[in-house]
C-alpha angles and dihedrals in degrees: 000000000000146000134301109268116261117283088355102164114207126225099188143020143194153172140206112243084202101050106025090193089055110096139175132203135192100200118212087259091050102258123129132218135197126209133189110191121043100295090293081118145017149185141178122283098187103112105142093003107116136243110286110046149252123298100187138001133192139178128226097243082200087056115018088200092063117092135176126200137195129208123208086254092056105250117142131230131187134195120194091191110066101274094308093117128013122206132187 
């Protein structure tokens, strides 16, 4: 793990009600970041997601685990592992 790009802005945020230290980010480019650990640290979470970014992400409140992602084209991806691996 390591740390945000420099002057990455984030478009969207979120947190794991399950694991308050887990968190997500969209940065302002697409790309999404996980952090354990309260934001001290973070690293990619794109494996499988395409070229071009996320538009949007959002967590299964039900099972944290469970993401979904957006690309600008619409097309949806989901990850059941906590943003380790995306699928269409």
């Amino acid at each position: 793990m390591g740390r945000l790009p420099a002057e990455t802005g984030v478009r969207t945020l979120l947190i794991d009600p399950g694991q308050a230290k887990r968190v997500y980010v969209v940065s302002e480019g697409g790309a999404v970041y996980r952090s354990d650990d309260s934001g001290e640290s973070w690293a990619p979470a794109t494996q499988g997601l395409p070229e071009g970014g996320v538009e949007a992400l959002a967590l299964d409140p039900r099972l944290p685990q469970r993401l979904y992602a957006t690309t600008p084209a619409g097309v949806v991806y989901v990850s059941e592992d906590g943003a380790g691996s995306w699928r269409r």
